[in-house]
Kinemage of the C-alpha trace (Angstrom):
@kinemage 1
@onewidth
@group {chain A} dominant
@subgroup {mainchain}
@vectorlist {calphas} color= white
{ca unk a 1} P 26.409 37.326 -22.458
{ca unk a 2} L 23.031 38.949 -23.599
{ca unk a 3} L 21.916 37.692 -26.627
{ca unk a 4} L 20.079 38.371 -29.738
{ca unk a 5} L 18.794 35.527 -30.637
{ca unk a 6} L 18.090 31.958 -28.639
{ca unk a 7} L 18.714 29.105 -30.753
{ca unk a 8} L 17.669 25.513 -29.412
{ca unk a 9} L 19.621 22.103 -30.249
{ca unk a 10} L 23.051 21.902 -31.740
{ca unk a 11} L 22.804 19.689 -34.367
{ca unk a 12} L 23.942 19.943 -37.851
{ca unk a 13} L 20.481 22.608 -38.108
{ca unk a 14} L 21.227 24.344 -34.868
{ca unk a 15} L 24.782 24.349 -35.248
{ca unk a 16} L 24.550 26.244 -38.729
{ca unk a 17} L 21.933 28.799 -37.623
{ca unk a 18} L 24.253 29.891 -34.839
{ca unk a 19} L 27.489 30.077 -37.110
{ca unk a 20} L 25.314 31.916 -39.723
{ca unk a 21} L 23.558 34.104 -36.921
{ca unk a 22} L 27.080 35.243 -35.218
{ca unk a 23} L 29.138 35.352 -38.193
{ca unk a 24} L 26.173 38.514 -39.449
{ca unk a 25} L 27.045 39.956 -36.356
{ca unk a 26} L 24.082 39.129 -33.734
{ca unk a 27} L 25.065 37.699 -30.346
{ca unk a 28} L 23.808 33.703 -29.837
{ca unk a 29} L 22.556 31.731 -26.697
{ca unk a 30} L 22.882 28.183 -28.156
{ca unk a 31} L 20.629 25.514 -25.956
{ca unk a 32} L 22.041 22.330 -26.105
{ca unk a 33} L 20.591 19.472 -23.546
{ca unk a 34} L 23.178 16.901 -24.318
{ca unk a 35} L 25.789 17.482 -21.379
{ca unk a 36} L 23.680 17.414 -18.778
{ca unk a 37} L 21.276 15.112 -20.202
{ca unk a 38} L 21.650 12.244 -23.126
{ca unk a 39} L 19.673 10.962 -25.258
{ca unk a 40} L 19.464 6.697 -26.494
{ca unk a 41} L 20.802 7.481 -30.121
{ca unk a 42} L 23.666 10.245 -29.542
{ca unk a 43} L 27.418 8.634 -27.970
{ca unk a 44} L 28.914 12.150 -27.295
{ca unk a 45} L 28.118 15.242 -26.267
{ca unk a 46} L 29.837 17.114 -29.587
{ca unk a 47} L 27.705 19.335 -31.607
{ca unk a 48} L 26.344 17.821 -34.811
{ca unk a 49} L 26.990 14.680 -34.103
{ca unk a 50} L 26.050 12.277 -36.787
{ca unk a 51} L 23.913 9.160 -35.063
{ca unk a 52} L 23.449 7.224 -38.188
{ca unk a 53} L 25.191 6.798 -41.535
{ca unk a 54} L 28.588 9.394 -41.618
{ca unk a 55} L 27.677 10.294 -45.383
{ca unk a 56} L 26.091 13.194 -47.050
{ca unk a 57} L 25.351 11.486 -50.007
{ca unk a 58} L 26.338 12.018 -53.517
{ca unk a 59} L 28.470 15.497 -54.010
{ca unk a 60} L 27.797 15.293 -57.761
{ca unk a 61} L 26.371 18.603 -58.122
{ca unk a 62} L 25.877 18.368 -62.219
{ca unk a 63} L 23.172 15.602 -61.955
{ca unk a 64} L 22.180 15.066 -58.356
{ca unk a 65} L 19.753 17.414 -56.414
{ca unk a 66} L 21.507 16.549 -52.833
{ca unk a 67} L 25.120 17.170 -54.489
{ca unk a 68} L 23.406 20.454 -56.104
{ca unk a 69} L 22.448 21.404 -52.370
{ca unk a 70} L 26.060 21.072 -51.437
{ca unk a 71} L 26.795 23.584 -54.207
{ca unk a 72} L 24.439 25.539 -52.654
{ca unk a 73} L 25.349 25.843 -49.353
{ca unk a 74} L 29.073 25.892 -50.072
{ca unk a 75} L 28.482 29.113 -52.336
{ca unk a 76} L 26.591 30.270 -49.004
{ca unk a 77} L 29.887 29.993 -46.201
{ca unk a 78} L 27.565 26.651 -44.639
{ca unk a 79} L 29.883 25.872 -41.692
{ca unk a 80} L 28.518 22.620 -42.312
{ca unk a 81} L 29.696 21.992 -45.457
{ca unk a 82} L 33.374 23.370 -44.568
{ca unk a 83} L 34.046 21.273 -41.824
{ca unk a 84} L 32.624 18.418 -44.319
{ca unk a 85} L 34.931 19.107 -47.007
{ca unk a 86} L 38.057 19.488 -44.388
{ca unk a 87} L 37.229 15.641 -42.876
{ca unk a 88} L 35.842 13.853 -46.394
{ca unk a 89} L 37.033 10.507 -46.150
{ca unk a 90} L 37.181 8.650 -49.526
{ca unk a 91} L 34.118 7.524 -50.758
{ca unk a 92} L 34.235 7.664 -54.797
{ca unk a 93} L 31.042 10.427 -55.815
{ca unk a 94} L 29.544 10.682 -52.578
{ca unk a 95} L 30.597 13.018 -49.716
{ca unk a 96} L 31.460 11.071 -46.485
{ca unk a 97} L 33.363 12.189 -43.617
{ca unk a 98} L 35.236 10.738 -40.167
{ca unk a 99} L 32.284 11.599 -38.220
{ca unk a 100} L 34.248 12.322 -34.994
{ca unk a 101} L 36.487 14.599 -36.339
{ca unk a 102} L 33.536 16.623 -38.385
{ca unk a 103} L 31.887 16.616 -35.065
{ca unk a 104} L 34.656 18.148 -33.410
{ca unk a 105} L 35.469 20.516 -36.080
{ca unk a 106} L 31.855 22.038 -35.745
{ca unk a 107} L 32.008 21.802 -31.608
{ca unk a 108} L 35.303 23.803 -31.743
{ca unk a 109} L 33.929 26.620 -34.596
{ca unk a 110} L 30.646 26.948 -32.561
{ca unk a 111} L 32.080 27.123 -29.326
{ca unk a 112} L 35.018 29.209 -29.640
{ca unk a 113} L 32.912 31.866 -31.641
{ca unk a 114} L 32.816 35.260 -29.985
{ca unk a 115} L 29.475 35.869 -30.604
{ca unk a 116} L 28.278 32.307 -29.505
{ca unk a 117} L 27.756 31.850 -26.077
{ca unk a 118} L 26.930 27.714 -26.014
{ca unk a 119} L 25.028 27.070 -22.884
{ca unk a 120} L 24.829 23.186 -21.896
{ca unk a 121} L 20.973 22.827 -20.601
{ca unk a 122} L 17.489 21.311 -21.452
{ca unk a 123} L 15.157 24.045 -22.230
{ca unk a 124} L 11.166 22.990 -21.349
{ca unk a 125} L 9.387 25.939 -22.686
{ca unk a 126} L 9.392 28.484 -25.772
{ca unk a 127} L 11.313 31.797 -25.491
{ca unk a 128} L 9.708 34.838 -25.635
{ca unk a 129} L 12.892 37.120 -27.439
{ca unk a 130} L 13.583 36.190 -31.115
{ca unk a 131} L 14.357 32.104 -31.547
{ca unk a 132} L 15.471 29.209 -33.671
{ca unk a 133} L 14.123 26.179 -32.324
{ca unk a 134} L 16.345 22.764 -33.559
{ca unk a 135} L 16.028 20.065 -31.632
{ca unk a 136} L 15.185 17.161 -34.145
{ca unk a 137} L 13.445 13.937 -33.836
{ca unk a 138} L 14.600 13.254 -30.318
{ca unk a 139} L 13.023 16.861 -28.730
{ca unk a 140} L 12.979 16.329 -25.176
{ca unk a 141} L 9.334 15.671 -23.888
{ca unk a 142} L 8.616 18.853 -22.032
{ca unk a 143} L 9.429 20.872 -24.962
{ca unk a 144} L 7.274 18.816 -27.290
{ca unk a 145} L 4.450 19.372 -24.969
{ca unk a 146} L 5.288 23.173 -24.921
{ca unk a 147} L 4.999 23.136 -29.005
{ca unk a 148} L 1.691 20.835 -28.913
{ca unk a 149} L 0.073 23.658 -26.702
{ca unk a 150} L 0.990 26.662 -28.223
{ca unk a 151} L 0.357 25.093 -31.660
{ca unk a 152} L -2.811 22.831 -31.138
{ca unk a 153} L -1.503 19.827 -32.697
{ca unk a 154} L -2.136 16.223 -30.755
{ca unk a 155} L 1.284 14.778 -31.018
{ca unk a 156} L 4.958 15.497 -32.646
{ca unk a 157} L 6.337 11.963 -32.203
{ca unk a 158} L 4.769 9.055 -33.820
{ca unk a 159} L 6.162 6.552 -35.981
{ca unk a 160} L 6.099 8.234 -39.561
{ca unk a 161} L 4.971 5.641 -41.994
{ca unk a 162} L 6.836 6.676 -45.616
{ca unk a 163} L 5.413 5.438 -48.294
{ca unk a 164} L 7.893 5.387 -51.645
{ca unk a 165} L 7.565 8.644 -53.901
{ca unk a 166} L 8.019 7.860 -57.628
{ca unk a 167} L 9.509 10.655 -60.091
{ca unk a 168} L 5.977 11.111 -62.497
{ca unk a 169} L 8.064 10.842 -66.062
{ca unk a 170} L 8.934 7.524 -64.936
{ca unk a 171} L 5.843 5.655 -65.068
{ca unk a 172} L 4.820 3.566 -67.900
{ca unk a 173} L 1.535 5.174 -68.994
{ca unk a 174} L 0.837 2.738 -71.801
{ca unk a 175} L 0.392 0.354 -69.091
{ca unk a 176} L -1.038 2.304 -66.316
{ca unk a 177} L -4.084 4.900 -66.099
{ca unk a 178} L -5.836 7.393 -65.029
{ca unk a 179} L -8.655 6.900 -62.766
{ca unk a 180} L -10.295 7.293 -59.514
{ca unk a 181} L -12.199 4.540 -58.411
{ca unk a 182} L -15.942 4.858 -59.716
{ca unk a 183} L -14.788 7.941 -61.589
{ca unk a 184} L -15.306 9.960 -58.063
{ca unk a 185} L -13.982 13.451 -58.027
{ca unk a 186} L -12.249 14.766 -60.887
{ca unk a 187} L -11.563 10.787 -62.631
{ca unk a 188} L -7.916 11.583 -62.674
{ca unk a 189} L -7.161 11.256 -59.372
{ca unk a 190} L -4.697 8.362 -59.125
{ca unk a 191} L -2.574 6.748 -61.023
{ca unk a 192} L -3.633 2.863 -61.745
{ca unk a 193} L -0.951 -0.305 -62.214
{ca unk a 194} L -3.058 -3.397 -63.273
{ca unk a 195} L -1.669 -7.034 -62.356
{ca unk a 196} L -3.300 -10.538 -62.621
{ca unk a 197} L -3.382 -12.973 -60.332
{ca unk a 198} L 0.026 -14.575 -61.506
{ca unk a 199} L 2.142 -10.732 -60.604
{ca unk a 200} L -0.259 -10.546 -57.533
{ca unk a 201} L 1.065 -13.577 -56.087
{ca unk a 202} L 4.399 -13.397 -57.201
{ca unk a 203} L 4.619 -9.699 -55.445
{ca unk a 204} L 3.034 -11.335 -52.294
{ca unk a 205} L 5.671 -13.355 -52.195
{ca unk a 206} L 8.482 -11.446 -52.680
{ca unk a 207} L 7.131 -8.646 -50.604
{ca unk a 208} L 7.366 -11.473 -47.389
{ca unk a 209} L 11.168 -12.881 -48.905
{ca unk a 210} L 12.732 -9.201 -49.037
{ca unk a 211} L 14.785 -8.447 -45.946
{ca unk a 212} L 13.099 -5.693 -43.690
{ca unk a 213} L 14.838 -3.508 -41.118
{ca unk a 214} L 14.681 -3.500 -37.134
{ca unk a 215} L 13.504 -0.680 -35.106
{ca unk a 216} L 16.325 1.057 -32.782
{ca unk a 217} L 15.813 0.104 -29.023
{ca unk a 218} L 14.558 3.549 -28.204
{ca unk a 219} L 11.631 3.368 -30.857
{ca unk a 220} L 9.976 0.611 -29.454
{ca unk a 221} L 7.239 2.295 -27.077
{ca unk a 222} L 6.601 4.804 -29.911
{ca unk a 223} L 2.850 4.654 -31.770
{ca unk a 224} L 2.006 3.753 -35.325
{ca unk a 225} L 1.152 7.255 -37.220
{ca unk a 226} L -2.740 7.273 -37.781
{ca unk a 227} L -2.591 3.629 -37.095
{ca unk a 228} L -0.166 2.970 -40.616
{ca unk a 229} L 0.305 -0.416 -40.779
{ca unk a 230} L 3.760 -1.778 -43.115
{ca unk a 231} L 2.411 -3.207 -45.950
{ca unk a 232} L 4.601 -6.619 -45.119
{ca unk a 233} L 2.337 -6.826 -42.290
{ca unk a 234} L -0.894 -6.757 -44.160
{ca unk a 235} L 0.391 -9.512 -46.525
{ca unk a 236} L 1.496 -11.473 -43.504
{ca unk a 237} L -2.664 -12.178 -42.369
{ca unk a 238} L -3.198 -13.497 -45.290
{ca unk a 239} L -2.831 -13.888 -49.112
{ca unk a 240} L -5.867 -11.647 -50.229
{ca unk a 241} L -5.763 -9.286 -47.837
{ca unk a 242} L -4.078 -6.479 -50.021
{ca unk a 243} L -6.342 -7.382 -52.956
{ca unk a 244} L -9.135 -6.584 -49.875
{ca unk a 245} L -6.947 -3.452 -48.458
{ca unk a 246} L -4.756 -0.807 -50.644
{ca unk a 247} L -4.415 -2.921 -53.537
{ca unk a 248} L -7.942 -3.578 -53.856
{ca unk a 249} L -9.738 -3.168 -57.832
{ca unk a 250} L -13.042 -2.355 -57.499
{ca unk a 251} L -14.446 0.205 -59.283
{ca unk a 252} L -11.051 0.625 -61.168
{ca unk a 253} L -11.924 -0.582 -65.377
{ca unk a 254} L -8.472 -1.151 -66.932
{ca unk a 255} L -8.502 0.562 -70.744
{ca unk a 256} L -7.270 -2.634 -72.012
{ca unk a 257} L -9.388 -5.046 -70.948
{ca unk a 258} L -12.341 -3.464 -69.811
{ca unk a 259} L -12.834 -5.365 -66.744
{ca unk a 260} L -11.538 -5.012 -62.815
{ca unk a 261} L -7.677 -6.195 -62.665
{ca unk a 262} L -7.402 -8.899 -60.159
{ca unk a 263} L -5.020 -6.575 -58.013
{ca unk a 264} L -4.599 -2.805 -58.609
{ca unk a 265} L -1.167 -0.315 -57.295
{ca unk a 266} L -3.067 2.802 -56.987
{ca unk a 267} L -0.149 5.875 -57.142
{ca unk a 268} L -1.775 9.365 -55.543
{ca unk a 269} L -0.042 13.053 -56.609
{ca unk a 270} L 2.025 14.033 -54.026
{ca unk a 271} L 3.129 17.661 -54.880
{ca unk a 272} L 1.755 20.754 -56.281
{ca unk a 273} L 3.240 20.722 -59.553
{ca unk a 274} L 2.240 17.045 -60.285
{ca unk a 275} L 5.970 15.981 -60.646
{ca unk a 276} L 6.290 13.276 -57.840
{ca unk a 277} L 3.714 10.603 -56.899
{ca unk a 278} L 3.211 8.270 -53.950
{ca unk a 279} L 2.269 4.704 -53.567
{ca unk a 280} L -0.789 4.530 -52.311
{ca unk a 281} L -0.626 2.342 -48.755
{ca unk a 282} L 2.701 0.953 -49.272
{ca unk a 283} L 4.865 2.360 -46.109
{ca unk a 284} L 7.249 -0.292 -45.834
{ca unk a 285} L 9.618 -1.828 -43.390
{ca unk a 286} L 11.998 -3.558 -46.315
{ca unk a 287} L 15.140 -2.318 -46.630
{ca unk a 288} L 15.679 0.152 -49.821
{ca unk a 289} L 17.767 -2.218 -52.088
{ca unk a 290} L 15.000 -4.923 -51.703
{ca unk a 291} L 12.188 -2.309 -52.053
{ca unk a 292} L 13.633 -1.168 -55.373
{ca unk a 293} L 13.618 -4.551 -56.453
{ca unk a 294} L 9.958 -5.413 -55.312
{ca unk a 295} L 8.377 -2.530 -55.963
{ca unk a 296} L 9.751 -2.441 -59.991
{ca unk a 297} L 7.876 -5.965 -60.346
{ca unk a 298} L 4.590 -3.783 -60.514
{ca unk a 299} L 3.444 -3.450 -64.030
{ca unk a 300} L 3.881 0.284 -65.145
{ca unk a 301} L 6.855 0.348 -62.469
{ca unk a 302} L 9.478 -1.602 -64.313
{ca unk a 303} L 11.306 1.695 -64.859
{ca unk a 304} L 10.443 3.953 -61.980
{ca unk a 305} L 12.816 5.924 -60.348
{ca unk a 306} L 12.086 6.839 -56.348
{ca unk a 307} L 12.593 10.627 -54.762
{ca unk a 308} L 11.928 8.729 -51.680
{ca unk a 309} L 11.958 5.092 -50.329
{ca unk a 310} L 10.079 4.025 -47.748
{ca unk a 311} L 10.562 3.898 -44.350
{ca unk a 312} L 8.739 3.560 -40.499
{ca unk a 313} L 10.753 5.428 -38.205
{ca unk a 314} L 10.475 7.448 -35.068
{ca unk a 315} L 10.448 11.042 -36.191
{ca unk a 316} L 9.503 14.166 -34.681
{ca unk a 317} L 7.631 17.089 -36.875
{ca unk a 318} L 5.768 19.541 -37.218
{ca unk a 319} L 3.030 20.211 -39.791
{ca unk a 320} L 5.412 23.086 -41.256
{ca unk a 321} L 2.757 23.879 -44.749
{ca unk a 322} L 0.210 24.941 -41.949
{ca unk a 323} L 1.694 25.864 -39.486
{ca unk a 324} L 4.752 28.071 -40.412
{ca unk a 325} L 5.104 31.042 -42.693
{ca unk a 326} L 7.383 31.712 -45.385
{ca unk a 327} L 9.793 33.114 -43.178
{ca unk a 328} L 10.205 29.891 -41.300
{ca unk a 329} L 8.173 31.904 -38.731
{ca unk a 330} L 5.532 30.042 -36.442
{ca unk a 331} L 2.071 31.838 -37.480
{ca unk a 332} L 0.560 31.806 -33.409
{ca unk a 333} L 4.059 32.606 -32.364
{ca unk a 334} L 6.248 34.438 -34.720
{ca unk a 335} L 9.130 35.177 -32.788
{ca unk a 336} L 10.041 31.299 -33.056
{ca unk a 337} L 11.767 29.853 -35.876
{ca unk a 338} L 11.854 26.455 -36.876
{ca unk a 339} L 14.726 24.668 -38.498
{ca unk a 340} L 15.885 21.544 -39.659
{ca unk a 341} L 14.599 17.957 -38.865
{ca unk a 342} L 11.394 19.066 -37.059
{ca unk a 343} L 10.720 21.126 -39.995
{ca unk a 344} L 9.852 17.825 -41.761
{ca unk a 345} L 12.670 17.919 -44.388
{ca unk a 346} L 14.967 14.452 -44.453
{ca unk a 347} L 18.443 14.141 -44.589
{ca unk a 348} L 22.000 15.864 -42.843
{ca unk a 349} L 22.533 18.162 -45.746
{ca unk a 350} L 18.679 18.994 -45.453
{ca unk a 351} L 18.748 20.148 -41.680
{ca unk a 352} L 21.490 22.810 -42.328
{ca unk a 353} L 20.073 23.951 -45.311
{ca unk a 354} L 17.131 24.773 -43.341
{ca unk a 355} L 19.060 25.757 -40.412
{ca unk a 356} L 20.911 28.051 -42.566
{ca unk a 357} L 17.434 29.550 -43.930
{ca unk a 358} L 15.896 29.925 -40.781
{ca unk a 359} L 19.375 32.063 -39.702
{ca unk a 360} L 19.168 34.396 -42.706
{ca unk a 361} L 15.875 35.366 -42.362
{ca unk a 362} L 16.006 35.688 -38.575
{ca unk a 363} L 19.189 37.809 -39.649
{ca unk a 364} L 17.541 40.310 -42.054
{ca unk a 365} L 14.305 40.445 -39.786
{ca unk a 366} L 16.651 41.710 -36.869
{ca unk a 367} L 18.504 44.377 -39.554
{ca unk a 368} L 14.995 45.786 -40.079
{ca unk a 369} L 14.593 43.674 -43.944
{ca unk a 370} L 13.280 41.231 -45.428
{ca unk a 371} L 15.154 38.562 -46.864
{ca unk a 372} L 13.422 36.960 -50.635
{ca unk a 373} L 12.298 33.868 -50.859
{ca unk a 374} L 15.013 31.410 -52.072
{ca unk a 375} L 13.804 30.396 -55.841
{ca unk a 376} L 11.840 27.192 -56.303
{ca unk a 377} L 14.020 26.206 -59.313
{ca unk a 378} L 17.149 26.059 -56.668
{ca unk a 379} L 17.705 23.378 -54.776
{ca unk a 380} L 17.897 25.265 -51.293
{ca unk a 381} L 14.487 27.033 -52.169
{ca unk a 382} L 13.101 23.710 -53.860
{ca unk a 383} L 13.383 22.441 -49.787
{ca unk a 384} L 11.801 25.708 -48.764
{ca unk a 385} L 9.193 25.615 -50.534
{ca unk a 386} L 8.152 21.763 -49.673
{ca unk a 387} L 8.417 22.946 -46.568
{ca unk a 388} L 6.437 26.385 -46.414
{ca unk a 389} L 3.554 25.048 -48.833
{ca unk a 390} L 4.575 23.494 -51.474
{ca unk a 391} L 3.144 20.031 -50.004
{ca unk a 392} L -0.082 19.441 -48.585
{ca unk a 393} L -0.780 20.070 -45.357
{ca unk a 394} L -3.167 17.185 -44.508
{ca unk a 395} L -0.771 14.781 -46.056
{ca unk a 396} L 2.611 16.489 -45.278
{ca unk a 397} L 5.462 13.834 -44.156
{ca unk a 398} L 9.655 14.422 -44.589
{ca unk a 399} L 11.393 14.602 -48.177
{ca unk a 400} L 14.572 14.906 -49.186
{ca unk a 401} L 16.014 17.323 -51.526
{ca unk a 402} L 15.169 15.797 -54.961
{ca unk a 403} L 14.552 17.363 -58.660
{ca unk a 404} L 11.071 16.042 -58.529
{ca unk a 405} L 10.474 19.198 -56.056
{ca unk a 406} L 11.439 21.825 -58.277
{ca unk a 407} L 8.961 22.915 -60.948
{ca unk a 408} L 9.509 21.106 -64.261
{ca unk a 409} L 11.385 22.151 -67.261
{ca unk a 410} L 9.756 23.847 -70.424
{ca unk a 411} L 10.127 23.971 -74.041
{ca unk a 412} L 13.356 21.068 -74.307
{ca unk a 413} L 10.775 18.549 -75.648
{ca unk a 414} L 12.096 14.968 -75.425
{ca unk a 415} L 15.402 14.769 -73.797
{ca unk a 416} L 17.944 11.831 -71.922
{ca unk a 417} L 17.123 11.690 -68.061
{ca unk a 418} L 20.765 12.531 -68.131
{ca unk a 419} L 20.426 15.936 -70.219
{ca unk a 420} L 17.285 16.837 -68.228
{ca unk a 421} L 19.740 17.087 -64.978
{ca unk a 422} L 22.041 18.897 -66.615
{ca unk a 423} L 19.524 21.316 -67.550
{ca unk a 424} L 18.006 21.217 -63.691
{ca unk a 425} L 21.695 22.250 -62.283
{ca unk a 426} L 22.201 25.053 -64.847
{ca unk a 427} L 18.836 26.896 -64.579
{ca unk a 428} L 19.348 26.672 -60.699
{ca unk a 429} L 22.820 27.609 -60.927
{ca unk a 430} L 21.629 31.184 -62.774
{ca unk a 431} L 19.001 31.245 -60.371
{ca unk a 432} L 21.001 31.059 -57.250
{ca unk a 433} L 22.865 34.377 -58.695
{ca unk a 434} L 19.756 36.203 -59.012
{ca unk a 435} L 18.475 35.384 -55.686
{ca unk a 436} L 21.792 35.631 -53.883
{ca unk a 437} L 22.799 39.348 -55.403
{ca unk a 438} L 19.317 40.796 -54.358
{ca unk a 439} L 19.389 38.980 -50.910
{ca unk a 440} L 22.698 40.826 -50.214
């Protein structure tokens, strides 16, 4: 079969681009290596497999910015989502399926589409026709060495070093402050929680207690990101050595005393609109429960609430705020696509949202249109627009779909965390309707 369009890796990303591509009519060559070569985390060779958890995480699309993606893409005909809903296995809020038979429903759409020719090979270099490439954080070698040349990056797999993001409205500010250390810059740079010696040592210690996580087999020859170290590490050499490293005071007066705290959690804005903020240093190896735990022992942190945990995980990305347009396009290359986990977004439900992006705007581009942006104030275009250049580039790691992306609400004054994602849901409802009626 000729083709259209080349789309490479069928995962959940890949998988949904080619549904989306071949349901608007264009013909699909869909690249997938597994078949003719494996890879250490997939069992099968079935299309979207899932190699980790079989959930999709809450469906509660009133208060939840992953369940308000679902919404999303369900409103869109996601092929994703469909064979989701058709194998949910009980699970109270949250959307989980029996991962085999979601795997198979998507294997049997994709491959028994008309317009979908899947083709079971490993594909080294970058097409030169119109493209998708999906191939996630295991992309075979020779095609991560393609992407390195063409876009003069030094590597795509490293081990990404998270450190927890904490929603902004959730930080005590009559404990915490406002300043950079000796009032460099702009003095308002980061985000300051104080403790004395007493909450130092006590977080020492329960920072070496909590239970951490093992790295997979396959991970094990893979190098630190810019040399991150865990934070459980640091603490291991020694008991001062975060007062000496990322937890370190000096130059840092707390309003209330006047005087260096003994031991200082330094938070650093990590979006454009100021709504989500990251811990300065802490990537973590401790497993989320216990991290939730630890980290609300901070002063100022007693009530934060996290858009992202942390994590240190193999992972393979690009930089997508500099080095893809708004189209999804690659700015040296702009017949290639990009879409899903390489993108740098987080999560199942993530990856098809993107791949289903990446397919509509390939789509329109091929009809002779452009497609509009999705709406920041959406969940789907919320993702987008982390994704396209709504983080910074020098600092951009994966995110899930959270509220804390979106821009913040106006003129509802002081409300219940619970109103405020009520109010999230229905302006992103109306704008979904907008968008969607002059995208058609």
């Amino acid at each position: 079969m000729t083709h259209d369009i080349h789309i490479i890796g069928g995962g959940l990303a890949g998988s949904e681009a080619a549904w989306q591509m071949a349901e608007a009519g264009y013909r699909v060559r869909l690249s997938e290596m597994r078949g003719v070569e494996g890879t250490p985390a997939h069992k099968t060779d079935d299309l979207a497999e899932l190699v980790c958890s079989n959930s999709f995480r809450s469906d509660d699309a009133e208060s939840n910015a992953v369940g308000l993606l679902h919404a999303e893409l369900r409103q869109m005909g996601s092929l994703i989502m469909a064979c989701a809903d058709k194998h949910r296995v009980p699970a109270g809020s949250a959307l989980a399926v029996d991962r085999d038979g979601f795997s198979a429903a998507v294997t049997s759409a994709v491959a028994g589409h008309e317009r979908i020719e899947l083709v079971r090979e490993r594909v080294d270099g970058l097409p030169q026709g119109p493209a998708i490439i999906a191939t996630g954080p295991l992309t075979a070698s020779a095609l991560a060495q393609s992407i390195l040349a063409e876009t003069g990056e030094e590597q795509l797999a490293f081990f990404d070093a998270l450190a927890p993001i904490v929603h902004r409205d959730t930080i005590d500010m009559d404990v915490a402050w406002f300043q950079s250390r000796w009032n460099k810059g702009e003095g308002k740079d980061y985000i300051n929680c104080p403790m004395n010696k007493d909450e130092y040592l006590a977080f020492i210690d329960a920072l070496l207690a909590g239970e951490k996580t093992a790295f997979k087999d396959w991970e094990a020859d893979t190098p630190y990101f810019d040399g991150c170290m865990p934070i459980e590490v640091m603490a291991e050499r020694g008991v001062d050595t975060l007062r000496h490293g990322p937890m370190k005071p000096v130059g840092l007066d707390d309003p209330r005393t006047g005087r260096w705290p003994y031991a200082v959690v330094q938070l650093r804005q990590d979006n454009a609109l100021g709504t989500l903020w990251n811990i300065v240093g802490f990537q973590t190896k401790l497993k989320h429960a216990e991290q939730v735990r630890v980290f609300r022992t901070i002063p100022g942190l007693e009530k934060a609430e996290f858009a992202r945990l942390g994590g240190l995980h193999r992972n393979t990305f690009i930089n997508s705020p500099r080095l893809l347009d708004g189209e999804l396009r690659l700015k040296s290359a702009p017949n290639i696509r990009f879409a899903g986990q390489i993108t740098g977004c987080e999560g199942y439900i993530e990856s098809a949202a993107v791949g289903l992006l990446a397919s509509r705007f390939a789509a329109a581009e091929l009809a002779g249109r452009t497609m509009p942006r999705p709406p920041v104030e959406t969940a789907l275009g919320a993702l987008h627009n982390h994704i396209t250049g709504g983080a910074e580039a020098e600092t951009f790691q994966p995110m899930n779909v959270n509220f804390g992306l979106m821009p913040p609400l106006t003129g509802i004054g002081r409300t219940k965390k619970a109103d405020r994602k009520l109010l999230y849901t229905a302006r992103a409802r109306e704008k979904l309707a907008g968008w969607l009626e002059s995208a058609a």
